[in-house]
C-alpha positions as CSV (number, residue, x, y, z in Angstrom):
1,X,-44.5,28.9,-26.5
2,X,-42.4,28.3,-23.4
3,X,-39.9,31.1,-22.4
4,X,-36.8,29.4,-22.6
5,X,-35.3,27.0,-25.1
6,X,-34.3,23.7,-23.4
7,X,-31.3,21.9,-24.3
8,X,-30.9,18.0,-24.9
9,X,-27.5,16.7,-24.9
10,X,-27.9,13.0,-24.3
11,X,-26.3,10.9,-27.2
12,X,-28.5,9.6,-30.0
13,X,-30.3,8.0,-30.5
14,X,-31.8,9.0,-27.3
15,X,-31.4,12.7,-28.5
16,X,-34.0,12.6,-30.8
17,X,-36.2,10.6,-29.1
18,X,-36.1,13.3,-26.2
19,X,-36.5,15.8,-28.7
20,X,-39.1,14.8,-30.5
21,X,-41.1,13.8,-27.1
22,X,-40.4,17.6,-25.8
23,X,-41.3,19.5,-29.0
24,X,-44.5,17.0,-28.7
25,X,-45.3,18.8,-25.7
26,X,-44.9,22.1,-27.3
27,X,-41.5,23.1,-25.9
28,X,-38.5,25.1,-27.6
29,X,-36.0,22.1,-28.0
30,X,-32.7,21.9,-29.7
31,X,-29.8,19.0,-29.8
32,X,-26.3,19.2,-29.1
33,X,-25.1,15.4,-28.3
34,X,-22.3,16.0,-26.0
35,X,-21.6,12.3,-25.8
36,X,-21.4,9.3,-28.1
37,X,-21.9,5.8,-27.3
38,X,-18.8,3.4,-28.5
39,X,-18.5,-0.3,-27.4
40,X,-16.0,-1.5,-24.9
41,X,-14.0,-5.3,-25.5
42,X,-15.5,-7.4,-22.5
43,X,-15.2,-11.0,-22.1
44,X,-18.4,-12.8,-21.8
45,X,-18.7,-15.3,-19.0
46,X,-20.8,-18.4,-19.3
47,X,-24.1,-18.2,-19.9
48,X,-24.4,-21.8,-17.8
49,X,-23.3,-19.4,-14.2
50,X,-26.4,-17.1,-14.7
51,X,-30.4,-17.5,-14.5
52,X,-31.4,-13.5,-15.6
53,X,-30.0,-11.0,-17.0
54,X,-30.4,-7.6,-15.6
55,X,-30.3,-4.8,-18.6
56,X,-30.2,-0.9,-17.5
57,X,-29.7,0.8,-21.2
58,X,-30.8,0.2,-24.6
59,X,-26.9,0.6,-25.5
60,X,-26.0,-2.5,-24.2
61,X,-27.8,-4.5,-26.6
62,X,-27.0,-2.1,-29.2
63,X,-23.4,-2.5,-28.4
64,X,-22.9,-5.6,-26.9
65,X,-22.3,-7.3,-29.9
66,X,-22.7,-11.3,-30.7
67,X,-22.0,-12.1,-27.5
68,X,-25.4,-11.1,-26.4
69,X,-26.9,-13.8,-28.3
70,X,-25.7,-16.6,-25.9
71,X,-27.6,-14.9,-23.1
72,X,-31.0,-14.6,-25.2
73,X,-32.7,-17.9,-23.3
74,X,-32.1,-16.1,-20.0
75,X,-35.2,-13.9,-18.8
76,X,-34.1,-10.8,-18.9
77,X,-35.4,-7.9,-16.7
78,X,-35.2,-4.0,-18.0
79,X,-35.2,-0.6,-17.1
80,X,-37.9,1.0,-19.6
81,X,-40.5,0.3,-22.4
82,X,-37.4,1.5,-24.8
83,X,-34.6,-1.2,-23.6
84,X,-37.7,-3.8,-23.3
85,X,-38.5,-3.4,-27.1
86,X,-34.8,-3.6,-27.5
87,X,-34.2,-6.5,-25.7
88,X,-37.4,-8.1,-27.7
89,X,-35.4,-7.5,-31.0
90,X,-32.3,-8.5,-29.7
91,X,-34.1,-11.9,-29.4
92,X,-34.4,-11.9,-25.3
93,X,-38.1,-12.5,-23.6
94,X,-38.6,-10.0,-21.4
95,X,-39.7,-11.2,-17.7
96,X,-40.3,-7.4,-16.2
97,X,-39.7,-4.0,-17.4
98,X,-39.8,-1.1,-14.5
99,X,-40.4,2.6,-14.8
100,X,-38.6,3.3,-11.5
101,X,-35.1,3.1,-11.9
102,X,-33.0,-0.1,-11.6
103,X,-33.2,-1.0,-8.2
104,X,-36.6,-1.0,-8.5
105,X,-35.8,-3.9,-11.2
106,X,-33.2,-5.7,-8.6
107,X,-35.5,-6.4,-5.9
108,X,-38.2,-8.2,-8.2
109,X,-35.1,-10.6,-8.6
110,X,-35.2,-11.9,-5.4
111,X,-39.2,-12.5,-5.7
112,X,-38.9,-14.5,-8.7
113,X,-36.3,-16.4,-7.4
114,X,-33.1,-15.2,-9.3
115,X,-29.7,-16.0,-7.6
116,X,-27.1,-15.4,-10.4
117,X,-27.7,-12.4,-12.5
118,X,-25.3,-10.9,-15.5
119,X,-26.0,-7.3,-15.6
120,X,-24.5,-5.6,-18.9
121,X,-23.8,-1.8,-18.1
122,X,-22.1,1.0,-19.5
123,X,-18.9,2.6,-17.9
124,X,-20.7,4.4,-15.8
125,X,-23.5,2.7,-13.9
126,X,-25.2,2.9,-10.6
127,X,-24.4,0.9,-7.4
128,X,-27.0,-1.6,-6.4
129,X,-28.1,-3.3,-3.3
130,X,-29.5,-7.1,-4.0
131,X,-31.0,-9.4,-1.6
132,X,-28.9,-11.3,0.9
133,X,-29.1,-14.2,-1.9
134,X,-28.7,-12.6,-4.9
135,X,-25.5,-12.4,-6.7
136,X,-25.2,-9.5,-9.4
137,X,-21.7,-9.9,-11.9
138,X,-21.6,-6.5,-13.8
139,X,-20.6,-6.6,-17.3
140,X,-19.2,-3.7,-18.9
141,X,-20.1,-3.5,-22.8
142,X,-20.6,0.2,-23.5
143,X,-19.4,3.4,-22.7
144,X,-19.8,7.1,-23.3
145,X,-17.6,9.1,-24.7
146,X,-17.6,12.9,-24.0
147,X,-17.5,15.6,-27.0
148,X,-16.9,19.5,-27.1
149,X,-19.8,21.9,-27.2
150,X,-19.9,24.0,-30.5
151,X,-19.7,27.7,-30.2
152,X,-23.3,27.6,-32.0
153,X,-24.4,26.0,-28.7
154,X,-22.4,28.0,-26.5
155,X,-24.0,30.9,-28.2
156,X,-28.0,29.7,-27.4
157,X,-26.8,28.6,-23.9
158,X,-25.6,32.6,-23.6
159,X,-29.1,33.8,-23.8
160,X,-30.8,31.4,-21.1
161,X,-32.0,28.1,-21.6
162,X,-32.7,24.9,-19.3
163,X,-30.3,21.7,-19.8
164,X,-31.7,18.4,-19.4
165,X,-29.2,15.9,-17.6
166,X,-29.7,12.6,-17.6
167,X,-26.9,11.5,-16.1
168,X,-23.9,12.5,-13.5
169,X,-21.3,12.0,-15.8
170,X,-23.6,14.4,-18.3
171,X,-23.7,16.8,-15.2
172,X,-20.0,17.0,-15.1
173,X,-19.4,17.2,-18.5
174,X,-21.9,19.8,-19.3
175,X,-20.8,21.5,-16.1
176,X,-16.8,21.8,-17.8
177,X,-18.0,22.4,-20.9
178,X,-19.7,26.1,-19.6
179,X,-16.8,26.9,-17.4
180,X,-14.5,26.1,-20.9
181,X,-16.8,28.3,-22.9
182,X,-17.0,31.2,-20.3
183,X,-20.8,30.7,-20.1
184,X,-22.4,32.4,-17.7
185,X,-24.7,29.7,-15.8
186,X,-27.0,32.3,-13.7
187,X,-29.0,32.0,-17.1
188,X,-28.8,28.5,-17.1
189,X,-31.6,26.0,-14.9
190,X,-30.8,22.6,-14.8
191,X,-33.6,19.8,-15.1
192,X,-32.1,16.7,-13.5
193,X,-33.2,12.7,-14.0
194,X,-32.3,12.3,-10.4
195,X,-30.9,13.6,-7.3
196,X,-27.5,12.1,-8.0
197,X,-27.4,13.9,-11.3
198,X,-28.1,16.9,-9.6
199,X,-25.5,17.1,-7.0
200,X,-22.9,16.0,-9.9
201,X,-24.0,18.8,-11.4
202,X,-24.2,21.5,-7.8
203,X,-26.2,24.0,-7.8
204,X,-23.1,27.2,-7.4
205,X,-24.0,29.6,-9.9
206,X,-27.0,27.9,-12.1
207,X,-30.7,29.2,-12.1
208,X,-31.9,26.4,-10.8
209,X,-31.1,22.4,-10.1
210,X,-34.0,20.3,-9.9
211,X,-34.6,17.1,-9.9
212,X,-37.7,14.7,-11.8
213,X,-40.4,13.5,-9.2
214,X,-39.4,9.9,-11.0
215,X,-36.4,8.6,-12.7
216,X,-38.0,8.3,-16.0
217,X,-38.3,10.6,-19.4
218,X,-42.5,11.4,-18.3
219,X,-41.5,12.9,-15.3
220,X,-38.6,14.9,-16.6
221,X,-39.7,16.4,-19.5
222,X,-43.1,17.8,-17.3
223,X,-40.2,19.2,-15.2
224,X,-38.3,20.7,-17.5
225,X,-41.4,22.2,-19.4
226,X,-42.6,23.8,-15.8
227,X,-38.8,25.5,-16.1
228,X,-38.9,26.4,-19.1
229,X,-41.5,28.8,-18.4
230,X,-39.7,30.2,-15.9
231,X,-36.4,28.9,-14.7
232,X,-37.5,29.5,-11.1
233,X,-40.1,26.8,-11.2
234,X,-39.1,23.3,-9.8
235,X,-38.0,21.9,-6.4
236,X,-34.3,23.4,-6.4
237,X,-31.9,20.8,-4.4
């Protein structure tokens, strides 16, 4: 049984997928969504401009809408087994799914030969850096939508626990949300998907702020389970 609890506030359905992959591993997890996913009004450009499509999130096939349909025939390249078995059901052929983060995704562009790629991203989303001939058009077709922490969770937070943040925007949130609660965060470690994440998040006043080895779930959750044992574990930023 692992010392202290460890928070998962991502939305759902991520939430309990992250749950039930951390109490798989025999940690103390609980769920407090502190955001939701909602769709954002975009207008599609022509499928004809593009030869890829470049997907970062499951959410943006689950809230695209029917628009997404007129990009199926393109090849689309993913971040993730769970956006590739999205993107399979949304009726797209997957040409490459990484496990390294999205850049990782963008440069395999350039090797097969894609110029004009539609990326479809949430409101917040990560800067990338294409080859000299590669043109990227972001689409925005989700967002995420911040939400209050109960006083139930304020409460288990009060007696030590370690967050898991998986991204910056979640970092700031959950950061405001403590100071709004008058939490105290010396009790409170912070187990980050990345090293952006954790300087949205700074490391003034928390137990500890790490960051995951790799950008993925894997590598996070063995993180957070070494702090959860003790909050001192980690490689603090």
């Amino acid at each position: 049984m692992s010392k202290l609890p460890l928070l998962v506030i991502r939305p759902e359905p991520g939430n309990a997928a992250t749950l039930v992959a951390a109490r798989a591993l025999g940690l103390n997890a609980w769920g407090e969504p502190l955001f939701r996913i909602a769709p954002v009004a975009w207008t599609p450009p022509p499928p004809s401009r593009f030869d890829a499509v470049l997907i970062g999130s499951a959410n943006a096939l689950r809230h695209g809408g029917p628009a997404l349909a007129g990009y199926s025939s393109l090849p689309a390249y993913v971040v993730g087994q769970a956006t590739a078995e999205a993107a399979r059901e949304a009726g797209f052929t997957v040409a490459d799914t990484g496990s390294g983060g999205l850049q990782q995704i963008v440069d395999r562009l350039s090797r097969d030969g894609r110029r004009r790629v539609l990326r479809l991203a949430g409101a917040e989303h990560v800067a990338l850096a294409p080859a000299e001939h590669t043109r990227i058009v972001t689409a925005v077709v989700y967002e995420a939508l911040p939400l209050p922490m109960n006083a139930d969770c304020a409460e288990k937070l009060a007696r030590g626990a370690v967050a898991l943040l998986h991204s910056a925007a979640a970092a700031r949130h959950f950061a405001a949300e403590c100071a709004r609660r008058g939490i105290d965060r010396t009790g409170i470690a912070l187990a980050c998907l990345g090293p952006r994440i954790a300087e949205a998040a700074g490391d003034r006043g928390w137990a500890c702020v790490a960051s995951a080895e790799r950008p993925d779930d894997t590598a996070l959750l063995a993180l957070a389970g070494r702090m959860c044992q003790n909050a001192r574990f980690g490689d603090k930023n």
